[in-house]
C-alpha positions as CSV (number, residue, x, y, z in Angstrom):
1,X,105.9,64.6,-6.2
2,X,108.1,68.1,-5.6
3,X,111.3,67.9,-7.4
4,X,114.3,67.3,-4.6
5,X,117.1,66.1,-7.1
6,X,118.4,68.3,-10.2
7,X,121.0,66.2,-12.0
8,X,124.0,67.7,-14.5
9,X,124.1,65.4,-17.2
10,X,127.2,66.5,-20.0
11,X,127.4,65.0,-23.5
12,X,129.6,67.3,-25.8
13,X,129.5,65.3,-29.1
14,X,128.0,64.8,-32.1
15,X,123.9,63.9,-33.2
16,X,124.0,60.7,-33.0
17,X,125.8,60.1,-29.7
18,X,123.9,62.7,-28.5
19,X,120.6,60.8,-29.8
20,X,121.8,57.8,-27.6
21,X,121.7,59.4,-24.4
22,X,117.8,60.6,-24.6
23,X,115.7,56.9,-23.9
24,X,118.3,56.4,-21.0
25,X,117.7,60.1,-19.5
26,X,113.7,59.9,-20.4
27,X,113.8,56.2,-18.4
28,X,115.7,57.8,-15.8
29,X,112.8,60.2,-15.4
30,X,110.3,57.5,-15.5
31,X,111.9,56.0,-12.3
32,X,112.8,59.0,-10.3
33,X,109.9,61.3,-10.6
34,X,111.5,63.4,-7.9
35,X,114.4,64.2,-10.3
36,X,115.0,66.6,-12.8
37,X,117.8,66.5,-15.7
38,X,119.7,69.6,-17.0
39,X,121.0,68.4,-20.2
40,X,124.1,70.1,-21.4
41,X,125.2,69.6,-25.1
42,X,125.6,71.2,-28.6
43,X,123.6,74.2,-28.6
44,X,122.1,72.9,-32.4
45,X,120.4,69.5,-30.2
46,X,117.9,71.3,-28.1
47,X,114.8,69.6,-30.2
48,X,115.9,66.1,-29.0
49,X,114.7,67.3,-25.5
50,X,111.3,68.6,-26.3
51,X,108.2,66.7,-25.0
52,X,109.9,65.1,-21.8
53,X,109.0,66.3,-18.7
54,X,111.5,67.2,-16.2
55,X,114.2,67.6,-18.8
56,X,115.6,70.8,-19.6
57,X,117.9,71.6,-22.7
58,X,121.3,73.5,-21.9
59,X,122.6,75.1,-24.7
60,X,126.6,74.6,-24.8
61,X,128.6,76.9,-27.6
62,X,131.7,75.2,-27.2
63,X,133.3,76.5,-30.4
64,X,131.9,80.3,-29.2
65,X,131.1,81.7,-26.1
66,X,132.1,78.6,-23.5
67,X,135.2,77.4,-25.7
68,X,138.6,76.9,-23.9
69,X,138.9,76.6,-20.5
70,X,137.5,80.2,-19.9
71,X,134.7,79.5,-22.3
72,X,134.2,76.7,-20.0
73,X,134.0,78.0,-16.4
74,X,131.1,80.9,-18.0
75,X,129.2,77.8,-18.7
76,X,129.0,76.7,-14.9
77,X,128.7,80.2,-13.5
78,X,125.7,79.9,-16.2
79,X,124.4,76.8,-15.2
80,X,125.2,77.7,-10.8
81,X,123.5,81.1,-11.2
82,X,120.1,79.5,-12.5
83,X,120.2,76.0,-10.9
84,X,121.0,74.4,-8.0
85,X,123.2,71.1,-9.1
86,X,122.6,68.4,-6.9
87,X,124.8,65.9,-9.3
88,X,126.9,65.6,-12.0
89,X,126.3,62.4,-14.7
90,X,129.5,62.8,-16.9
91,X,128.7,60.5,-20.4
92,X,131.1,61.6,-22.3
93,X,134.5,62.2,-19.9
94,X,136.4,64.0,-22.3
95,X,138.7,66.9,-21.6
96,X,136.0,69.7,-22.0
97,X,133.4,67.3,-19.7
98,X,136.4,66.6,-17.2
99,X,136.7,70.9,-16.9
100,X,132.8,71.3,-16.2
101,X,132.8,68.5,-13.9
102,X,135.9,69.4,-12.1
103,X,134.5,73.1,-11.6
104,X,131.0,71.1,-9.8
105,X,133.2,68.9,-7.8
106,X,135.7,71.4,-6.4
107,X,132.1,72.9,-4.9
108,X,131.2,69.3,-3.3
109,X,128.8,68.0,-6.1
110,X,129.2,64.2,-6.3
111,X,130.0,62.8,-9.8
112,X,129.8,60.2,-12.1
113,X,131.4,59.2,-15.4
114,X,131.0,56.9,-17.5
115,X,133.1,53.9,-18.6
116,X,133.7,53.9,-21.9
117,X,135.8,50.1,-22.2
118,X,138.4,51.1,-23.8
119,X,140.3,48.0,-23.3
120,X,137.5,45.8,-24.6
121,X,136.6,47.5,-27.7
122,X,140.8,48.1,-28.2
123,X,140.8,43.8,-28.5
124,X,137.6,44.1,-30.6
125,X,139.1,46.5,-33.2
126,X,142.9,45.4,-33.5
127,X,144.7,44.3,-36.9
128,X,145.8,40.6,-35.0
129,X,144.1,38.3,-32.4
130,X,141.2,39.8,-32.6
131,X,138.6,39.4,-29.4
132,X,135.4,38.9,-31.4
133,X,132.9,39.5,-28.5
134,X,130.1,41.6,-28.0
135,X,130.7,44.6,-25.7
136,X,128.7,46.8,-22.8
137,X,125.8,48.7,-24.9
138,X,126.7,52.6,-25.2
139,X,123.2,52.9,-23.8
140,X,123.6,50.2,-20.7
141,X,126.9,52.4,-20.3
142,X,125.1,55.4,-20.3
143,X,122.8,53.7,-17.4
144,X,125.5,52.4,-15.7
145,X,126.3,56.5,-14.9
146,X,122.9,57.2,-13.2
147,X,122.6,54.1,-11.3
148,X,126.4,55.2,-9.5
149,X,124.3,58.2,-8.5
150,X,121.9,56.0,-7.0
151,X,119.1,56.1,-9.3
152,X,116.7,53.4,-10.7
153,X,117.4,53.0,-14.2
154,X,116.3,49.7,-16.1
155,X,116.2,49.8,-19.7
156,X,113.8,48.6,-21.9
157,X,113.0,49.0,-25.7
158,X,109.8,51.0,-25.9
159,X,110.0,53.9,-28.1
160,X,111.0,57.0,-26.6
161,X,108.5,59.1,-28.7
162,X,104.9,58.6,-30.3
163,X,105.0,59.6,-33.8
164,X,104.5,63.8,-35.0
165,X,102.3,65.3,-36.8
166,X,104.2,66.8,-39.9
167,X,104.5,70.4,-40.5
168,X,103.0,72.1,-43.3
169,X,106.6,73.1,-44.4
170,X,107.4,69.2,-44.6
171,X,103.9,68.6,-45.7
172,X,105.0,71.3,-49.1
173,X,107.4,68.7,-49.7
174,X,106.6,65.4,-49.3
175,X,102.8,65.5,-49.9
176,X,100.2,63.7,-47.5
177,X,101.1,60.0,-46.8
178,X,98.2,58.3,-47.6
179,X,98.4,54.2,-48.2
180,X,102.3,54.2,-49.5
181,X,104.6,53.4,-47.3
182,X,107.3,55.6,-46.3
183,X,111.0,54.3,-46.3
184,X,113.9,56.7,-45.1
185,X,117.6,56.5,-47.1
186,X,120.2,58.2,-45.2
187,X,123.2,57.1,-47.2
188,X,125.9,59.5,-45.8
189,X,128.6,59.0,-42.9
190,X,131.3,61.0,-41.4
191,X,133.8,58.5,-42.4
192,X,134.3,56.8,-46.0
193,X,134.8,53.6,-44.0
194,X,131.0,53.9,-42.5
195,X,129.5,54.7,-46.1
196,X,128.5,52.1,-48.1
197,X,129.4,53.1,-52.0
198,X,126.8,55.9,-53.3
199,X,127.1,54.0,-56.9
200,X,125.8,50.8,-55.0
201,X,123.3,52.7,-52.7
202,X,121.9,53.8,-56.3
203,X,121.0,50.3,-57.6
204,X,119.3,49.3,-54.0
205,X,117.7,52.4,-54.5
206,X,116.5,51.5,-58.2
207,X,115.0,48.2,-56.8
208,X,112.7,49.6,-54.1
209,X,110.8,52.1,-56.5
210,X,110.9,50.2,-59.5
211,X,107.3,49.1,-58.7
212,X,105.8,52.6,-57.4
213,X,105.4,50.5,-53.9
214,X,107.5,52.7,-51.7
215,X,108.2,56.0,-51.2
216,X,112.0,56.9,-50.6
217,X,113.1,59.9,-48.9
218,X,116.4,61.3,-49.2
219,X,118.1,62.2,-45.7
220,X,121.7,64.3,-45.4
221,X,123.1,67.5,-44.3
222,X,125.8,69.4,-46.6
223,X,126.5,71.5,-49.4
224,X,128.3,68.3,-51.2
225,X,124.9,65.9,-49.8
226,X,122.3,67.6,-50.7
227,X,123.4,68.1,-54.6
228,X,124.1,64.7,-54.4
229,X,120.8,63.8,-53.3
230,X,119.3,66.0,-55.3
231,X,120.4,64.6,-58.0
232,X,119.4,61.2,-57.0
233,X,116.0,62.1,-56.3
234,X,115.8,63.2,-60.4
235,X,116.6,60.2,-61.7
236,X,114.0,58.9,-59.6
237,X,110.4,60.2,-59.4
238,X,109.5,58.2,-56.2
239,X,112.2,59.8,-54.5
240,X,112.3,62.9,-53.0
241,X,115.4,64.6,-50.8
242,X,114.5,66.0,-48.0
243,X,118.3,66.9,-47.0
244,X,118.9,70.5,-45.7
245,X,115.1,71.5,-46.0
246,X,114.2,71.6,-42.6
247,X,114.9,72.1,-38.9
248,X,116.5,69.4,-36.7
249,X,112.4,69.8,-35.3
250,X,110.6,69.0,-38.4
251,X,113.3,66.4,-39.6
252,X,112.3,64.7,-36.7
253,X,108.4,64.7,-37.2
254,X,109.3,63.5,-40.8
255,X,111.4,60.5,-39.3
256,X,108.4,59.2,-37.0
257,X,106.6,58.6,-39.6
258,X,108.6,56.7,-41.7
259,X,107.2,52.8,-41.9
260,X,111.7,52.0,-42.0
261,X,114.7,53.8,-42.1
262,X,117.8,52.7,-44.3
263,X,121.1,54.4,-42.3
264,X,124.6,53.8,-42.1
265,X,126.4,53.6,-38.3
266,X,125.6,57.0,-38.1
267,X,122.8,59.6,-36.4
268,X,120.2,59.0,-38.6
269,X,119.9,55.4,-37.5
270,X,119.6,56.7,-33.8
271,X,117.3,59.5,-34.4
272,X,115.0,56.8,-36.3
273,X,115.5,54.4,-32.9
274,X,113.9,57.4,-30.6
275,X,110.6,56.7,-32.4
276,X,110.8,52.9,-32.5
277,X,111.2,53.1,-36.4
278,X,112.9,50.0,-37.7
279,X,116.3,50.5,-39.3
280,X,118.3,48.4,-42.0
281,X,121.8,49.6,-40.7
282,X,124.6,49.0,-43.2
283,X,128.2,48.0,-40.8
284,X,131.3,47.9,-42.8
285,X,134.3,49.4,-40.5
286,X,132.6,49.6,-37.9
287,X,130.2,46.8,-36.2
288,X,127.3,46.2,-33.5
289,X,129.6,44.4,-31.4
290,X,131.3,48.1,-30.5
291,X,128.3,49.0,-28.8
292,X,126.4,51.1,-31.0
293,X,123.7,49.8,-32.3
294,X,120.3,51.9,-32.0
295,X,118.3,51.8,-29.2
296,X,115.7,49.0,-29.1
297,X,117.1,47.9,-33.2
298,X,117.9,43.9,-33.5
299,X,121.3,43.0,-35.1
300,X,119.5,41.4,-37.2
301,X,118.5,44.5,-39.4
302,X,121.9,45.0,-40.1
303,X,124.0,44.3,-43.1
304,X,127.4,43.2,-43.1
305,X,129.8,40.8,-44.4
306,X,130.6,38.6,-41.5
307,X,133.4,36.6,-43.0
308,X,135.9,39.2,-43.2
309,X,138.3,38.5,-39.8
310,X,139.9,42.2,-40.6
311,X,136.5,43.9,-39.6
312,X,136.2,46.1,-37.4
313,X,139.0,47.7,-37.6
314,X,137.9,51.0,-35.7
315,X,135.3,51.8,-33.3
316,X,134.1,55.1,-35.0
317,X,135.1,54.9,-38.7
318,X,137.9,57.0,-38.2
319,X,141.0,54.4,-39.3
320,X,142.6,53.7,-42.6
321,X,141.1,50.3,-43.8
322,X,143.5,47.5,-43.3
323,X,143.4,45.6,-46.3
324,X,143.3,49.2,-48.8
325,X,140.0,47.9,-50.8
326,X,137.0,48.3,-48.4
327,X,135.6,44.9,-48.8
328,X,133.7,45.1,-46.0
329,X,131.4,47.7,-47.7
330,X,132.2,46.9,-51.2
331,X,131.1,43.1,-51.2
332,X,127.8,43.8,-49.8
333,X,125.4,43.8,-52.6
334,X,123.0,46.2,-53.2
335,X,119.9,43.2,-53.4
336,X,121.1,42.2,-50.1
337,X,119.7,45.7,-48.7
338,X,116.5,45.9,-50.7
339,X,115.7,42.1,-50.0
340,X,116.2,43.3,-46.0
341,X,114.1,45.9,-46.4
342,X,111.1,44.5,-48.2
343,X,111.1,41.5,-45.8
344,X,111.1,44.2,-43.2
345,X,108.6,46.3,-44.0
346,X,106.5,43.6,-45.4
Protein backbone atom coordinates (compact mmCIF):
# COMPACT_ATOMS: atom_id res chain seq x y z
CA UNK A 1 0.00 0.00 0.00
CA UNK A 2 1.37 3.69 -1.21
CA UNK A 3 2.18 5.77 1.82
CA UNK A 4 -0.84 8.69 2.06
CA UNK A 5 -0.13 9.71 5.85
CA UNK A 6 3.38 11.08 7.12
CA UNK A 7 3.03 11.63 10.93
CA UNK A 8 5.46 14.21 13.14
CA UNK A 9 6.00 12.44 16.20
CA UNK A 10 8.30 14.84 18.89
CA UNK A 11 9.96 13.30 21.98
CA UNK A 12 12.82 15.68 23.24
CA UNK A 13 14.06 13.68 26.31
CA UNK A 14 16.25 11.43 27.66
CA UNK A 15 17.11 7.38 26.51
CA UNK A 16 14.97 5.80 28.34
CA UNK A 17 11.76 7.90 27.69
CA UNK A 18 12.86 7.98 24.45
CA UNK A 19 13.13 3.99 24.49
CA UNK A 20 9.40 3.94 25.55
CA UNK A 21 7.97 5.57 22.65
CA UNK A 22 9.50 2.94 19.93
CA UNK A 23 6.96 -0.54 20.46
CA UNK A 24 4.01 2.10 20.48
CA UNK A 25 5.31 3.87 17.11
CA UNK A 26 6.53 0.32 15.56
CA UNK A 27 2.64 -1.01 16.59
CA UNK A 28 1.34 2.06 15.14
CA UNK A 29 3.05 1.02 11.87
CA UNK A 30 1.80 -2.47 12.16
CA UNK A 31 -1.78 -1.10 11.95
CA UNK A 32 -1.57 1.68 9.47
CA UNK A 33 0.64 0.37 6.76
CA UNK A 34 -0.36 3.50 4.84
CA UNK A 35 1.50 5.70 7.40
CA UNK A 36 4.76 6.73 7.82
CA UNK A 37 6.53 8.18 11.19
CA UNK A 38 9.12 11.02 11.22
CA UNK A 39 10.59 10.65 14.50
CA UNK A 40 12.17 13.71 15.97
CA UNK A 41 14.38 13.38 19.07
CA UNK A 42 18.04 13.64 20.49
CA UNK A 43 20.25 13.53 17.68
CA UNK A 44 22.57 10.67 19.89
CA UNK A 45 18.96 8.12 19.51
CA UNK A 46 18.88 7.52 15.89
CA UNK A 47 19.86 3.56 16.43
CA UNK A 48 16.57 3.00 18.35
CA UNK A 49 14.89 3.55 14.90
CA UNK A 50 16.82 1.16 12.71
CA UNK A 51 15.21 -1.98 11.37
CA UNK A 52 11.44 -0.60 11.29
CA UNK A 53 10.02 0.12 8.29
CA UNK A 54 8.32 3.29 7.59
CA UNK A 55 10.12 4.97 10.43
CA UNK A 56 12.52 7.60 9.86
CA UNK A 57 15.03 9.02 12.46
CA UNK A 58 15.13 13.07 12.75
CA UNK A 59 18.05 14.21 14.29
CA UNK A 60 17.20 17.22 16.77
CA UNK A 61 20.40 19.26 18.22
CA UNK A 62 18.56 21.01 20.69
CA UNK A 63 21.60 22.18 22.71
CA UNK A 64 23.32 23.27 19.08
CA UNK A 65 21.97 24.19 15.89
CA UNK A 66 17.87 24.06 16.70
CA UNK A 67 18.32 25.39 20.42
CA UNK A 68 16.11 28.49 21.51
CA UNK A 69 13.30 29.44 19.78
CA UNK A 70 15.34 30.24 16.55
CA UNK A 71 17.12 26.94 16.92
CA UNK A 72 13.73 25.74 16.86
CA UNK A 73 11.81 27.13 13.80
CA UNK A 74 15.30 25.85 11.51
CA UNK A 75 14.17 22.52 12.70
CA UNK A 76 10.66 22.79 10.99
CA UNK A 77 11.87 24.73 7.91
CA UNK A 78 14.22 21.34 8.05
CA UNK A 79 11.66 19.02 8.54
CA UNK A 80 8.81 21.24 5.79
CA UNK A 81 11.48 21.48 3.13
CA UNK A 82 11.98 17.60 2.97
CA UNK A 83 8.55 16.22 4.11
CA UNK A 84 5.20 16.90 3.72
CA UNK A 85 3.64 16.68 7.52
CA UNK A 86 0.31 15.40 7.43
CA UNK A 87 0.24 15.26 11.51
CA UNK A 88 1.72 16.16 14.42
CA UNK A 89 1.82 13.39 17.64
CA UNK A 90 3.27 15.58 20.44
CA UNK A 91 4.53 12.89 23.44
CA UNK A 92 6.35 14.94 25.30
CA UNK A 93 4.38 18.60 25.41
CA UNK A 94 6.97 20.47 26.82
CA UNK A 95 7.92 24.03 25.99
CA UNK A 96 10.47 23.09 23.09
CA UNK A 97 7.63 20.43 21.68
CA UNK A 98 4.79 23.10 22.25
CA UNK A 99 7.28 25.60 19.77
CA UNK A 100 7.64 22.80 16.91
CA UNK A 101 4.10 22.02 17.20
CA UNK A 102 2.78 25.43 17.28
CA UNK A 103 4.98 26.34 14.09
CA UNK A 104 2.92 22.94 12.24
CA UNK A 105 -0.29 24.16 13.50
CA UNK A 106 -0.16 27.76 12.60
CA UNK A 107 0.21 26.02 8.79
CA UNK A 108 -3.12 23.81 9.44
CA UNK A 109 -1.51 20.45 10.60
CA UNK A 110 -3.82 18.86 13.15
CA UNK A 111 -2.20 17.89 16.49
CA UNK A 112 -2.10 15.79 19.30
CA UNK A 113 -0.51 15.70 22.66
CA UNK A 114 -0.25 13.69 25.04
CA UNK A 115 -1.68 13.55 28.63
CA UNK A 116 0.68 13.22 30.98
CA UNK A 117 -1.79 12.91 34.44
CA UNK A 118 -0.31 15.15 36.29
CA UNK A 119 -2.98 15.32 38.84
CA UNK A 120 -2.99 11.50 39.37
CA UNK A 121 0.63 10.80 39.71
CA UNK A 122 0.73 14.44 41.98
CA UNK A 123 -1.82 12.21 44.61
CA UNK A 124 0.47 9.15 43.98
CA UNK A 125 3.68 10.92 44.96
CA UNK A 126 2.66 13.42 47.89
CA UNK A 127 4.25 13.45 51.59
CA UNK A 128 0.32 12.98 53.21
CA UNK A 129 -2.91 11.10 52.02
CA UNK A 130 -1.32 9.43 49.70
CA UNK A 131 -3.63 7.90 46.58
CA UNK A 132 -1.88 4.47 46.28
CA UNK A 133 -3.31 3.52 42.87
CA UNK A 134 -1.87 2.40 39.74
CA UNK A 135 -1.81 5.04 37.00
CA UNK A 136 -2.32 5.20 32.86
CA UNK A 137 0.86 3.31 31.39
CA UNK A 138 3.48 5.99 29.80
CA UNK A 139 3.17 3.57 26.88
CA UNK A 140 -1.02 3.33 26.78
CA UNK A 141 -0.42 7.26 27.08
CA UNK A 142 1.86 7.32 24.35
CA UNK A 143 -1.16 5.35 22.38
CA UNK A 144 -3.70 7.29 23.56
CA UNK A 145 -1.78 10.28 21.18
CA UNK A 146 -2.11 8.32 17.83
CA UNK A 147 -5.51 6.97 18.35
CA UNK A 148 -6.71 11.09 18.76
CA UNK A 149 -5.24 11.21 15.23
CA UNK A 150 -7.31 8.50 14.28
CA UNK A 151 -5.12 5.61 14.07
CA UNK A 152 -5.38 1.91 15.13
CA UNK A 153 -3.12 1.40 17.88
CA UNK A 154 -3.61 -1.70 20.27
CA UNK A 155 -0.81 -2.62 22.39
CA UNK A 156 0.47 -5.79 23.08
CA UNK A 157 3.69 -7.22 24.63
CA UNK A 158 5.62 -8.96 21.88
CA UNK A 159 9.05 -7.82 21.63
CA UNK A 160 9.77 -5.10 19.49
CA UNK A 161 13.05 -6.53 18.14
CA UNK A 162 14.57 -10.20 17.38
CA UNK A 163 17.85 -10.53 18.99
CA UNK A 164 21.44 -9.06 17.03
CA UNK A 165 24.11 -10.63 16.05
CA UNK A 166 27.13 -9.06 18.08
CA UNK A 167 29.79 -7.20 16.47
CA UNK A 168 33.27 -8.27 16.32
CA UNK A 169 34.17 -5.04 18.41
CA UNK A 170 31.69 -6.47 21.25
CA UNK A 171 32.67 -9.96 20.30
CA UNK A 172 36.81 -8.54 21.40
CA UNK A 173 35.21 -8.05 24.59
CA UNK A 174 32.95 -10.29 25.86
CA UNK A 175 34.11 -13.51 23.99
CA UNK A 176 31.52 -15.87 22.20
CA UNK A 177 28.49 -16.87 24.45
CA UNK A 178 28.47 -20.36 24.32
CA UNK A 179 26.29 -22.44 27.17
CA UNK A 180 26.66 -19.53 30.09
CA UNK A 181 24.19 -17.50 30.47
CA UNK A 182 24.36 -13.92 30.13
CA UNK A 183 22.99 -11.52 32.90
CA UNK A 184 23.16 -7.66 32.33
CA UNK A 185 23.95 -5.21 35.69
CA UNK A 186 23.13 -1.69 35.00
CA UNK A 187 23.55 -0.30 38.54
CA UNK A 188 23.57 3.44 37.74
CA UNK A 189 20.67 6.15 37.79
CA UNK A 190 20.35 9.82 37.17
CA UNK A 191 19.15 10.34 40.64
CA UNK A 192 20.66 8.87 44.06
CA UNK A 193 17.10 8.22 45.01
CA UNK A 194 16.69 5.61 41.84
CA UNK A 195 20.21 3.93 42.70
CA UNK A 196 20.19 1.24 44.89
CA UNK A 197 23.71 1.43 47.10
CA UNK A 198 26.78 0.39 44.89
CA UNK A 199 28.24 -1.24 48.32
CA UNK A 200 24.99 -3.46 48.28
CA UNK A 201 24.89 -3.94 44.36
CA UNK A 202 28.53 -5.47 45.18
CA UNK A 203 27.42 -8.31 47.45
CA UNK A 204 24.29 -9.28 44.97
CA UNK A 205 26.88 -9.09 42.56
CA UNK A 206 29.30 -11.55 44.63
CA UNK A 207 26.40 -14.12 44.89
CA UNK A 208 25.61 -14.50 41.21
CA UNK A 209 29.27 -15.45 40.14
CA UNK A 210 30.39 -17.17 43.12
CA UNK A 211 29.56 -20.45 41.29
CA UNK A 212 31.04 -19.58 37.63
CA UNK A 213 27.10 -20.05 36.54
CA UNK A 214 26.58 -16.65 35.13
CA UNK A 215 28.22 -14.26 33.28
CA UNK A 216 27.71 -10.54 34.52
CA UNK A 217 28.10 -7.65 32.36
CA UNK A 218 28.76 -4.31 33.50
CA UNK A 219 26.39 -1.53 31.90
CA UNK A 220 26.92 2.55 32.40
CA UNK A 221 27.96 5.60 30.71
CA UNK A 222 30.47 8.21 32.38
CA UNK A 223 33.82 9.13 33.24
CA UNK A 224 32.88 8.48 37.20
CA UNK A 225 30.78 4.92 35.88
CA UNK A 226 32.97 3.36 34.10
CA UNK A 227 36.07 3.55 36.68
CA UNK A 228 33.61 2.43 38.94
CA UNK A 229 32.72 -0.44 36.98
CA UNK A 230 35.97 -1.10 36.07
CA UNK A 231 36.88 -1.67 39.14
CA UNK A 232 34.12 -3.91 39.95
CA UNK A 233 34.66 -6.07 37.12
CA UNK A 234 38.55 -6.73 38.81
CA UNK A 235 37.44 -7.91 41.76
CA UNK A 236 35.45 -10.20 39.85
CA UNK A 237 36.69 -12.39 36.98
CA UNK A 238 33.16 -13.31 35.75
CA UNK A 239 32.44 -9.86 35.24
CA UNK A 240 33.31 -7.85 32.59
CA UNK A 241 32.25 -3.84 32.07
CA UNK A 242 31.13 -3.18 29.08
CA UNK A 243 30.37 0.70 30.06
CA UNK A 244 31.63 3.35 27.47
CA UNK A 245 32.99 0.72 24.97
CA UNK A 246 30.67 0.84 22.43
CA UNK A 247 28.09 2.69 20.27
CA UNK A 248 24.42 3.11 21.38
CA UNK A 249 24.24 0.33 18.06
CA UNK A 250 26.41 -2.32 19.35
CA UNK A 251 25.23 -1.75 23.03
CA UNK A 252 22.06 -2.67 21.83
CA UNK A 253 23.14 -6.02 19.93
CA UNK A 254 24.87 -6.84 23.32
CA UNK A 255 21.55 -6.27 25.29
CA UNK A 256 19.43 -8.73 23.02
CA UNK A 257 21.32 -11.19 23.93
CA UNK A 258 21.41 -11.04 27.41
CA UNK A 259 19.23 -14.28 29.06
CA UNK A 260 18.07 -11.02 32.03
CA UNK A 261 18.94 -7.66 32.68
CA UNK A 262 19.34 -6.25 36.32
CA UNK A 263 18.37 -2.20 35.97
CA UNK A 264 17.32 0.41 38.14
CA UNK A 265 14.05 2.87 36.96
CA UNK A 266 16.21 3.95 34.38
CA UNK A 267 16.96 3.44 30.39
CA UNK A 268 18.65 0.38 30.60
CA UNK A 269 15.64 -1.39 31.85
CA UNK A 270 13.65 -0.04 28.69
CA UNK A 271 16.28 -0.64 26.12
CA UNK A 272 16.35 -4.40 27.59
CA UNK A 273 12.12 -4.32 27.25
CA UNK A 274 12.57 -3.51 23.22
CA UNK A 275 14.02 -7.08 22.92
CA UNK A 276 11.67 -8.78 25.29
CA UNK A 277 14.63 -9.38 27.77
CA UNK A 278 13.36 -9.97 31.24
CA UNK A 279 14.43 -7.34 33.80
CA UNK A 280 14.79 -7.38 37.71
CA UNK A 281 14.05 -3.62 38.17
CA UNK A 282 15.14 -2.28 41.59
CA UNK A 283 12.12 0.79 42.68
CA UNK A 284 13.09 2.74 45.70
CA UNK A 285 11.87 6.61 45.07
CA UNK A 286 10.27 5.93 42.47
CA UNK A 287 7.52 3.03 41.77
CA UNK A 288 5.57 1.07 38.83
CA UNK A 289 2.49 2.57 39.84
CA UNK A 290 3.86 6.09 38.18
CA UNK A 291 3.62 4.51 34.99
CA UNK A 292 6.98 3.43 33.95
CA UNK A 293 7.48 0.27 34.07
CA UNK A 294 9.16 -1.39 30.80
CA UNK A 295 7.30 -2.37 28.01
CA UNK A 296 5.88 -5.90 28.22
CA UNK A 297 8.05 -6.42 32.06
CA UNK A 298 5.63 -7.88 34.98
CA UNK A 299 5.71 -5.93 38.37
CA UNK A 300 6.50 -8.75 39.58
CA UNK A 301 10.37 -8.56 38.51
CA UNK A 302 10.65 -5.71 40.53
CA UNK A 303 12.13 -5.16 43.89
CA UNK A 304 10.87 -2.90 46.40
CA UNK A 305 10.07 -2.49 49.91
CA UNK A 306 6.29 -2.27 49.88
CA UNK A 307 5.71 -1.34 53.47
CA UNK A 308 7.11 2.05 53.47
CA UNK A 309 3.78 4.49 53.14
CA UNK A 310 6.40 7.43 52.36
CA UNK A 311 7.35 5.81 48.88
CA UNK A 312 7.09 7.24 46.18
CA UNK A 313 7.85 10.30 46.87
CA UNK A 314 8.66 11.58 43.27
CA UNK A 315 7.77 10.47 39.89
CA UNK A 316 11.36 10.73 38.36
CA UNK A 317 13.78 10.49 41.23
CA UNK A 318 14.32 14.00 41.25
CA UNK A 319 13.07 14.96 45.12
CA UNK A 320 14.89 15.03 48.34
CA UNK A 321 13.90 11.75 50.23
CA UNK A 322 11.27 12.49 52.90
CA UNK A 323 12.40 10.56 55.77
CA UNK A 324 16.54 11.75 55.11
CA UNK A 325 17.74 7.84 55.30
CA UNK A 326 16.71 6.22 51.95
CA UNK A 327 15.08 3.23 53.41
CA UNK A 328 13.33 2.48 50.58
CA UNK A 329 16.68 1.50 48.77
CA UNK A 330 18.65 0.78 51.80
CA UNK A 331 16.45 -2.01 53.37
CA UNK A 332 16.35 -3.98 50.32
CA UNK A 333 18.85 -6.68 50.70
CA UNK A 334 21.17 -7.62 48.31
CA UNK A 335 19.89 -11.70 48.47
CA UNK A 336 16.58 -10.44 47.71
CA UNK A 337 17.97 -9.36 44.11
CA UNK A 338 20.08 -12.40 43.43
CA UNK A 339 17.25 -14.88 44.69
CA UNK A 340 14.93 -12.80 41.88
CA UNK A 341 17.26 -13.28 39.52
CA UNK A 342 18.18 -16.94 39.72
CA UNK A 343 14.37 -17.84 40.05
CA UNK A 344 14.18 -15.83 36.91
CA UNK A 345 16.46 -17.00 34.83
CA UNK A 346 16.23 -20.44 36.06
Amino acid sequence: MAITTTILVTRFSALGDVAMTVPVMKQVLDENPQVRIIFVTNKNWGALCAGIPRLEFFPADVKGEHKGVPGLYRLFRSISRQYRIDAVADLHNVLRSRIVRTFFRLTGKPVAIIDKGRAGKKALTRKENKVLQPQTSTIERYAIVFRQLGLRCTMGTQPVFAPRPLPERVLAVTGAKNTRQWIGLAPFATYREKMYPLAKMEMALAALVKDGTYRVLLFGGGKAEVEQLNELAARYPQAISVAGRFTLEEELALISQLDLMISMDSANMHLASLYGVPVVSIWGATHPYAGFMGYGQSEQYAVQITDLTCRPCSVFGNKPCFRGDHACMEWIKPEQIAEKVISLIR
